[in-house]
C-alpha atoms as one frame of an Amber mdcrd trajectory, in Angstrom:
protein
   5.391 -30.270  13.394   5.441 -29.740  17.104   9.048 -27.991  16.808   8.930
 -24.810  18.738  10.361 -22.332  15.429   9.874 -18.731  17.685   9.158 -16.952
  20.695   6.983 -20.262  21.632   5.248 -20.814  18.704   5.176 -23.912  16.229
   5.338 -23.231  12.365   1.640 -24.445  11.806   0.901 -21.466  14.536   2.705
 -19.004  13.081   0.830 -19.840   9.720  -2.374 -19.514  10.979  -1.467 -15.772
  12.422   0.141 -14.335   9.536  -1.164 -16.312   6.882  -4.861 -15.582   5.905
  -4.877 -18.289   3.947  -4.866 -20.595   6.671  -6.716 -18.585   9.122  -9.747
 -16.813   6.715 -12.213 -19.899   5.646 -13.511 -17.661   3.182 -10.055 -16.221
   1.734 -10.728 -16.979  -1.776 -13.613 -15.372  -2.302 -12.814 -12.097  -0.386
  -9.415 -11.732  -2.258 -11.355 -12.041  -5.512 -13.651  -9.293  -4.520 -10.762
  -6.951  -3.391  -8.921  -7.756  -6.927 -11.814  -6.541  -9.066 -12.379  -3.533
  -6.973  -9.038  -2.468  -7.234  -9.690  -3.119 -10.683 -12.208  -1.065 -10.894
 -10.990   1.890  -8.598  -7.421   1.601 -11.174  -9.760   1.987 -14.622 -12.168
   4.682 -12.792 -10.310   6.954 -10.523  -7.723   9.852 -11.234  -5.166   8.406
 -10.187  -1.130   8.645 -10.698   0.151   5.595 -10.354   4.287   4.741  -9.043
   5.091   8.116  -8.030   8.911   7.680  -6.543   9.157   9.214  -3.343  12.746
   7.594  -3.170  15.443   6.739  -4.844  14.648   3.313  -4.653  12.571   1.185
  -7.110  10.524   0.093  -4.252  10.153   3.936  -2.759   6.847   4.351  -5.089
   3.440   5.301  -4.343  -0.179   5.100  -6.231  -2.207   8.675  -5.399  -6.061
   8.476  -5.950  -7.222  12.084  -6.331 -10.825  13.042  -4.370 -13.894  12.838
  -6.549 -14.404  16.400  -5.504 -12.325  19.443  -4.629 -11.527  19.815  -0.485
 -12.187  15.898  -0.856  -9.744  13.721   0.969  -7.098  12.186  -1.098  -5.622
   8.369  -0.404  -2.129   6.980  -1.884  -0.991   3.375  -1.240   2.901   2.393
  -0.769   4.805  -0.331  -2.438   7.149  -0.066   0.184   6.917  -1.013   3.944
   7.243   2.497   6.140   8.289   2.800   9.117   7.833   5.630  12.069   9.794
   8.098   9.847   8.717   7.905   6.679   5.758   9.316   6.829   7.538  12.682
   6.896   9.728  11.696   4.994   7.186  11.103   1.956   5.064  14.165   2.633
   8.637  16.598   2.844   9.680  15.029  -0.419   6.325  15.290  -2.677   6.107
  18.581  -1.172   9.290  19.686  -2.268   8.452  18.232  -5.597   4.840  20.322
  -5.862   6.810  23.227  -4.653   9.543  23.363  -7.686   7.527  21.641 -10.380
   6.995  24.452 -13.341   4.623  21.353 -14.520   2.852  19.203 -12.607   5.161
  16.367 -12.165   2.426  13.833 -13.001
């Protein structure tokens, strides 16, 4: 267990960094209370839900629509995104807005 694994750092280290399991006591309980309010916001909000952004299955967003008009608007990624994708998202809904005779959710 004393094995240096990376950059310095032993396995059980690297656990307790990235792993909140290891390093949050009360992990259990706070994951629990984030699962049923994502329930919650999923069965209340307007919401469209795996919007492809990509051509890849994992390319896919969830949108939650403001509870008011001029409200601010949040979306969640499957996907991890780096520097460029941000644009890269934006330019592509945008484009899909744009041409859409319907609304394309």
């Amino acid at each position: 267990m004393n094995e240096i694994i990376y950059k310095g750092f032993r396995k059980d280290e690297l656990e307790y960094q990235y792993n909140p399991r290891e390093s949050v006591p009360e992990y259990p309980q706070l994951s629990k209370r984030k699962a049923e309010q994502a329930r919650n916001v999923r069965e209340t909000a307007k919401s469209w839900l795996n919007v492809a952004y990509g051509s890849s299955p994992r390319e896919t967003m969830d949108i939650y629509a403001a509870d008011k008009a001029g409200g601010r608007c949040s979306s969640i990624s499957t996907a991890g995104i780096d520097a460029g994708e941000p644009r890269r998202i934006t330019a592509t809904l945008y484009r899909r807005l744009r041409n859409a005779e319907q609304p394309w959710w």
